[in-house]
N, C-alpha and C positions, 0 to 999 in steps of 0.2 A: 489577512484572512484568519480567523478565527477557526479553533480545531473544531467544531461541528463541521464547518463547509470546509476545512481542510480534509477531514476521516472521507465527508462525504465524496469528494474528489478524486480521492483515491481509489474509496471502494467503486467507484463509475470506472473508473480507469481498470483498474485489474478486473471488474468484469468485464470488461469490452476485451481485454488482453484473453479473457478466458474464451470467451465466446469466437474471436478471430481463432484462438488456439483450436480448438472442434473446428471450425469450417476448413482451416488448413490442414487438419487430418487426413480429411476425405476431398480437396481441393489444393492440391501442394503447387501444381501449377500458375495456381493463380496471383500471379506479380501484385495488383492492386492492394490486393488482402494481407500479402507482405507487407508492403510499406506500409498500409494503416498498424498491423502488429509494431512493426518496427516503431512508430511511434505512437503508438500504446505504450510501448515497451519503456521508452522515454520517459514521457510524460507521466508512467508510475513508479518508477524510480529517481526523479525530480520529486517529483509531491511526499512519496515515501521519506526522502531523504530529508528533507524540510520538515517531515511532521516529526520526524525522530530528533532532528536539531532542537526543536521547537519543546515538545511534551515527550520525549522518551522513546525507549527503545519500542517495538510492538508487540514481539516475540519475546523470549528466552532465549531462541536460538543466537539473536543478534544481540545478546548485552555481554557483557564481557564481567568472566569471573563471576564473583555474586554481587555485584552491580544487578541484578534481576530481584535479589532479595532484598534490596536499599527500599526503606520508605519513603515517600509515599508509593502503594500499590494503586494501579491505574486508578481502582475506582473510591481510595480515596483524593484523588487529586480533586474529583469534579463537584465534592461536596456530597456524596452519594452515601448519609453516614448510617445507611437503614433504613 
């Protein structure tokens, strides 16, 4: 998988994790909606975890030390020079 349809995978996943998040708000009862969260929940921290192996941390919050300040900065990985 290539990191466009890797990001792209993700960001599907942690929105669906968002959106199950809202309906559980106001729906706490509803078991089905758990288990899809619960494996939301999975399946974006697999992909996360992979895309971080793969191209890097995504945040600041998750690199270690100044490891965040190492180059290349995301967008020059992708060729992106202006």
């Amino acid at each position: 998988m290539n990191k466009t349809e890797l990001s792209n995978k993700l960001a599907a996943a942690d929105f669906a994790l968002w959106d199950l998040h809202l309906y559980l708000d106001t729906h706490p009862g509803d078991l089905a909606a758990v288990g899809q969260y619960n494996n939301y929940y999975r399946q974006s921290r697999r992909l996360r975890e992979e895309y971080e192996s793969t191209y890097g941390k995504l945040t600041a919050a998750k690199a270690q030390g100044v490891e965040w300040l190492k180059s290349p900065w995301p967008w020059e990985k992708c060729g992106c020079d202006g």
